[in-house]
N, C-alpha and C positions, 0 to 999 in steps of 0.2 A: 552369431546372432547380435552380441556387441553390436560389431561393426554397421549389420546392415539398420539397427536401430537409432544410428549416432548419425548415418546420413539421412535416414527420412526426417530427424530432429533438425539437420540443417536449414531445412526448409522453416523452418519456424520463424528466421529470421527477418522471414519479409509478411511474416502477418504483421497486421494491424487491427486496430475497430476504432469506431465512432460511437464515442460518448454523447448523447446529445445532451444540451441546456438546457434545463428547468428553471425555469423563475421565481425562483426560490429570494425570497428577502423578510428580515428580520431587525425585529429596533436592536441595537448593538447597546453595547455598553460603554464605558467611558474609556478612551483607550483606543478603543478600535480602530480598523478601519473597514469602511464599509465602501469605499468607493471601487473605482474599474481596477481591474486585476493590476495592470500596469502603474495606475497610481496605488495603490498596495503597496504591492512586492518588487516593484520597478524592472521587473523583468518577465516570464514568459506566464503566461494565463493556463493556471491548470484545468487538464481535463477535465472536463463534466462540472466544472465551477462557472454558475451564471455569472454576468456582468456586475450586481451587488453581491456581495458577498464579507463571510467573516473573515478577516486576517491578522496576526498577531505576531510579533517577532520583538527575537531581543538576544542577549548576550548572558552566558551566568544562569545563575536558580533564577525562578521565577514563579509564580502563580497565575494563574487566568481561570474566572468562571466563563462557558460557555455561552453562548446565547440560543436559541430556538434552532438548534442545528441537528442531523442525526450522522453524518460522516467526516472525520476530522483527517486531515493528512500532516503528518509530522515529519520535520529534518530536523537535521543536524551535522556541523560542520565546526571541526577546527582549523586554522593554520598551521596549527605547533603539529607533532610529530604524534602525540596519542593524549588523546583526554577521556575522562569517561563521561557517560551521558545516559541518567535516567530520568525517564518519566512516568507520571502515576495517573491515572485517571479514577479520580475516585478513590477508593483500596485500591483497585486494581495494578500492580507494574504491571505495564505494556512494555517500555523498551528500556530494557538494560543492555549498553552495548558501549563498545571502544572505538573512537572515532579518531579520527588524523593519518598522518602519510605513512605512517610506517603500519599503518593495518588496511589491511582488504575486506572489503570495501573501505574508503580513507573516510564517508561518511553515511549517516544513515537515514533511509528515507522508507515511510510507511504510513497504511491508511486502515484506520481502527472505526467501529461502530461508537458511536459514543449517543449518550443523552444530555438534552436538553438540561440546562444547568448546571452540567455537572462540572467541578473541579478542577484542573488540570494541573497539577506541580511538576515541576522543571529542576532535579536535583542534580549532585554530584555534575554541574557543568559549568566547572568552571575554565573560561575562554572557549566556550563552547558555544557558537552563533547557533539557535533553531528558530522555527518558523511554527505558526499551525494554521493552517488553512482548511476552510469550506469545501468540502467537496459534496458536490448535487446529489441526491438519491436516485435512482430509477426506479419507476413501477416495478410491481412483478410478473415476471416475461409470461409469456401465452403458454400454456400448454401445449398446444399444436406445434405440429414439426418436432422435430428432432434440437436442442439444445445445444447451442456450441457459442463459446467465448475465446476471444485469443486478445493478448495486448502487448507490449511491455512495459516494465516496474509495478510499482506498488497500486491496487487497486480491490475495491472492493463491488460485491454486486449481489442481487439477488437472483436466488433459482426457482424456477417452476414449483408449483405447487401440487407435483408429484415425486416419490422418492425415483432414484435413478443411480445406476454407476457411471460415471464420468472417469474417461479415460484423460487422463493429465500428462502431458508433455512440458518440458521446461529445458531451456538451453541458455549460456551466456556462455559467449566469447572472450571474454578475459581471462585471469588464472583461478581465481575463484570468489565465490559471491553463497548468501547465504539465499534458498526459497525455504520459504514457508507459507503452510495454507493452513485459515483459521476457518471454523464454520461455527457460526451465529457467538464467536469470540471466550467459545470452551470449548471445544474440542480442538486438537490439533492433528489435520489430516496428512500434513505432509511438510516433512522437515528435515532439507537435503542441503550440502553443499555442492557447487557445479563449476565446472570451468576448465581449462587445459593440465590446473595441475591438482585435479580430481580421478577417479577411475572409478567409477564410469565417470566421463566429463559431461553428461548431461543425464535427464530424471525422465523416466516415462512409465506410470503405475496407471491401475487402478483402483476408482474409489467409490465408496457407498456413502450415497447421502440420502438426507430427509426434503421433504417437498416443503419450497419457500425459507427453507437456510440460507441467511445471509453466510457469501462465501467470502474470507476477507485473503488476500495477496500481498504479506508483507514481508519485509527485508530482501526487494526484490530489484532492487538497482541497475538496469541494465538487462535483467534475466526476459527472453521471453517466452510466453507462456501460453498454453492454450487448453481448453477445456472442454470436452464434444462429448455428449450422452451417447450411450453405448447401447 
């Protein structure tokens, strides 16, 4: 049963989705940057992040209040060989994790519900480069039809505004990588590692949710994933 469930997950690898643009824009703060993604981050335009948007980065601890945003996506990366790297939203730790080349994943990447205003501290990283970036919100989806989500990495989304089991499938090709699924960012529905030097080297459950849960997909680098109402 293994087996035949590890090749219908192979298939997982050539989903995708489209996120669409929301035109989302907000007066920023002093600091920021609000301009096109590429002048931002100088490099690739994240999913589901309109053309203005919030962006912030730096090196080391640090602090940042939010601005009128509801979706934050966080990195983190060293050169050196392992740093640690947390951060706080609020009270809340969101990411406690060890970053650099001698750990798997060597960095970490994830996307948290957050509010407007809120805090962000950037501790215990030192030489440790992160980012946090805007990511768009989406409606919440139709009722009608049948339910189903697939991507890869880190991502968040909302669900129908009816409860449902959602069958979860997850797969990454490398040796191993952390998933984890958050819903409305207190419950923790699923929290696996995966990869070739895993047994089982991929994740396929199901799961009980509530109608209009923000479903959040983090520490999910490389993993992909897909979520179909049952």
């Amino acid at each position: 049963m293994k087996t035949q469930a590890w090749l219908s997950l192979v298939a997982l690898a050539a989903l995708t989705a489209c996120v669409g643009n929301n035109n989302n824009s907000g007066e920023g703060n002093a600091g920021e940057c609000l301009g096109s993604a590429q002048a931002c981050s100088g490099g690739e335009t994240n999913k589901g992040v309109p053309a203005t948007f919030f962006s912030k980065s730096g090196t080391g601890a640090g602090v940042v209040t939010l601005p009128n945003i509801t979706r934050l996506r966080i990195r983190g990366t060293t050169t050196g060989a392992s740093a640690e790297f947390a951060v706080w939203i609020g009270d809340r730790l969101v990411v406690g994790e060890t970053v650099g080349s001698h750990n798997v994943p060597a960095g970490f990447d994830g996307v948290f519900v957050v509010k407007p205003g809120e805090t962000v501290k950037i501790t215990q990283a030192a030489k440790v480069a992160w980012s946090l970036d805007e990511v768009a919100p989406e409606p919440t989806p139709s009722t009608a039809g049948i339910f189903g989500r697939s991507d890869t990495d880190a991502d968040v989304f909302r669900l129908p505004a009816k409860p449902m089991r959602l069958r979860v499938q997850a797969l990454y090709p490398g040796a191993r990588q952390r998933f984890a699924v958050w819903a409305d960012g207190t419950r923790l529905l699923v929290n696996e590692s995966l990869g070739t030097s895993q047994n089982p080297p991929a994740y396929e459950g199901t799961i009980q949710v509530k109608g209009g849960e923000v479903i959040e997909v983090r520490s999910a680098s490389g993993v992909t994933w897909s979520f179909k109402q049952q």
